[in-house]
Structures are given as structure tokens and as C-alpha cells.
N, C-alpha and C positions, 0 to 999 in steps of 0.2 A: 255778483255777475249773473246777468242774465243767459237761461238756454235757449237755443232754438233747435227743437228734433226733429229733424226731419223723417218719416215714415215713406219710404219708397216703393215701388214695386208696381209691375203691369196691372192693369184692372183686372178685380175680382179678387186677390191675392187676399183683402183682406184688412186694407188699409184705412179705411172710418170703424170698422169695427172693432179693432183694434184698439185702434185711436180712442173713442169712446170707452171703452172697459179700461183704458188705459187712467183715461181722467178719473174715471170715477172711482179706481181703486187710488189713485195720486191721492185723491178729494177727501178720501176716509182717511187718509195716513196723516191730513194737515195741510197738503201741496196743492196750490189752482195751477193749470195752465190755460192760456187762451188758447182754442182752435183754431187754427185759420184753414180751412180746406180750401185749395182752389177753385172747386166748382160750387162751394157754395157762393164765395165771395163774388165769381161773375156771373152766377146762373140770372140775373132778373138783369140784364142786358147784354150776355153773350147771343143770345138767342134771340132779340129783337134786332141787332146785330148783323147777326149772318142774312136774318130775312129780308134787312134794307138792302143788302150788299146784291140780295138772288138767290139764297140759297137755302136748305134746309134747317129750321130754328131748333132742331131737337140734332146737330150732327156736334160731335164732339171729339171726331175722328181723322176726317177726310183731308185728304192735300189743302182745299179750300178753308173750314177753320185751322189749318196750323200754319195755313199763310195770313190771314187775314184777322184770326181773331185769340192764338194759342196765349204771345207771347203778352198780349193785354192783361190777359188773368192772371197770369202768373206775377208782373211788375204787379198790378192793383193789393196780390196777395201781398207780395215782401213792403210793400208801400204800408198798409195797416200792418204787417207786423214790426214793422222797424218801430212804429208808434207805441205798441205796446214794450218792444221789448226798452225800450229807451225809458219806459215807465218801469223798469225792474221787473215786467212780468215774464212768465216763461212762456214760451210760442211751441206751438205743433203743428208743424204744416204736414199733412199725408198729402200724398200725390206722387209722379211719375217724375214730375224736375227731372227730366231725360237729358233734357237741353243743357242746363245748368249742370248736368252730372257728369257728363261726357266732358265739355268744355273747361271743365276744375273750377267753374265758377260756387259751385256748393260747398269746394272747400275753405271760401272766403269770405266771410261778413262783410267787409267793405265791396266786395266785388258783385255782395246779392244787393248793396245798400242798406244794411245793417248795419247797426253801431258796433263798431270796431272791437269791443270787447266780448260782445256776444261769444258764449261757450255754442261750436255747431256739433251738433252729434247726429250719423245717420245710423239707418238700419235700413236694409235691405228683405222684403218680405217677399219668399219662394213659394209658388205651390206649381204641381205640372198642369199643363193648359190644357187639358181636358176636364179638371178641378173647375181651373177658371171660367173656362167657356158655360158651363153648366149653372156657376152663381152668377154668372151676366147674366143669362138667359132667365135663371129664376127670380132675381134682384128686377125684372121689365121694365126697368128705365129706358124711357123712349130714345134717349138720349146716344142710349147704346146702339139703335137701328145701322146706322150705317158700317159701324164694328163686325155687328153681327152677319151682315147682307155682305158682308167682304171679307167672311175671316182669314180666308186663306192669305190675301193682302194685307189683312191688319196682324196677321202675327207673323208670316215674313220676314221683316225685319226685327221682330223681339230677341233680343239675347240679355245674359246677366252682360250688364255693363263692365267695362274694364277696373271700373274703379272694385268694381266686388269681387271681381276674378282677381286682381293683385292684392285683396284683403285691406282695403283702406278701407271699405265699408262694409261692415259688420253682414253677413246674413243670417235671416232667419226664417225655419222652417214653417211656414203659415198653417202646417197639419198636425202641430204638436200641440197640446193641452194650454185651452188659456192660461189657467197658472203660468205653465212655464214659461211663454210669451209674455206673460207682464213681468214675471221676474227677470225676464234679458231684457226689457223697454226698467225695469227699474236700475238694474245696475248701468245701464247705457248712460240713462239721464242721471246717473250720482256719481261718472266714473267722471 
């Protein structure tokens, strides 16, 4: 039975880097996962995209991409991983799935369009957003510009999600020692 992990959390928390040290200590143990990050999967037409539409090609933020262009990346992502996961392989999607998380659709493979036996595991990555704001800022992804030109409105509505606050999805401290963060992403993915 194939996993799908999903890695959660507001930007900057930590969630490709993770991801990353996450594979490649998997990678030494014997275990591949495929990656599937959202913004990698839409980046070379999200942003040609928004510019046909009007709007700015590097926004990733604004009312305008998460009316017009959020929920495309997200279907495209679970689209290639149902492909692999349906090949026995295991999936890792990092990202926000804010949408899907609230809604209870991440509690369900058939509901993301996953094959129905997929094992789903999340985790939940915490840091305070003064933490955050300072790796956006240093990370200079253009992409970030309209986050950062609005943060008062872009972190606004940020709260841990219900599903974290009722403990159905694991959190974890994004300030604690890599080790210990690959050791909670290894018992997660073996539990």
C-alpha cells in the first residue's frame, strides 16, 4: 500500500526543506518517495496564466490567483500523484492544502482522487511568524512580492487549522533540531 504525506504549514515554516532532508535521509535507509510540490508542478504556467488573465505573473497570494489560478495547481498536483501513487510509489506533497484541509477533503483519497487505498499521513509544521516572515524575506522569491507588500492582510487570516487544534493532524515544531523532525516525518510515514 502506497503513502501519501502530506507536509502542511503557512509559508516559510519549512516545508521543501524539510521535504528535501526528508527524502534524502528516506533515500539512505533503502525508501524513494516522489515529490510532488505544488508550486513546482504549476510554476512554468501558473504565471503565464495570471499574465494572460491581467495580472501579476510572479503573485501567489492575492484574492486574484486563488480565484483564478490556486485550485488548478493543486487538481494538476494530486492528478500526477494519483499516477505515481497507483504505480506503488510513495508521494509527498508539501504545501498549505488549506482548502482541502478545512473542507476534510485531505482526510480522503477518493475525495483528493487518489486510489482508494492510499495510506494519507499529515503533519502539521509550526514556527512563529516573525520566524516566517524573515525566511520569506531571505528565501527572495519574487513570487512572494505580493505576501510580503500585504503582510498585515496576508497573515490576517492565518490560524492553525481545526483539524490541528482537534489533534487529527500531527504538529510539529519547525525550531526543533533536524534530526528530531526527520525522526517524527519517519515514525509518521511507518506508523
Amino acid at each position: 500500500m502506497s503513502t501519501a504525506l502530506f507536509i502542511l504549514g503557512h509559508a516559510g515554516v519549512g516545508k521543501s526543506y524539510l521535504t528535501s532532508r526528508f527524502v534524502q535521509s528516506q533515500h539512505a535507509l533503502g525508501r524513494s518517495w516522489c515529490v510532488l510540490d505544488k508550486d513546482v508542478v504549476s510554476e512554468c504556467w501558473s504565471g503565464p496564466l495570471l499574465q494572460a488573465l491581467g495580472f501579476d505573473p510572479d503573485d501567489r497570494d492575492s484574492p486574484a490567483f486563488k480565484e483564478h489560478v490556486r485550485d488548478l495547481g493543486y487538481m494538476s498536483t494530486l492528478r500526477i500523484g494519483r499516477d505515481q501513487l497507483q504505480a506503488d510509489l510513495d508521494v509527498i506533497f508539501p504545501g498549505p492544502w488549506n482548502r482541502e484541509l478545512a473542507s476534510g477533503a485531505l482526510f480522503s483519497a477518493t475525495a483528493l482522487g487518489l486510489p482508494g487505498k492510499t495510506r494519507l499521513r499529515h503533519v502539521w509544521l509550526e514556527l512563529p511568524e516573525a520566524v516566517r516572515r524573515e525566511r520569506i524575506v531571505r528565501r527572495g522569491d519574487p513570487r512572494d512580492r505580493w505576501k510580503l507588500d500585504n503582510w498585515e492582510a496576508y497573515i490576517a487570516p492565518l490560524r492553525q487549522p481545526k483539524a490541528v487544534l482537534e489533534g487529527r493532524v500531527e504538529s510539529l515544531d519547525a525550531s526543533l533540531p533536524l534530526v528530531r523532525q526527520l525522526e517524527a516525518l519517519r515514525a509518521l510515514a511507518a506508523g
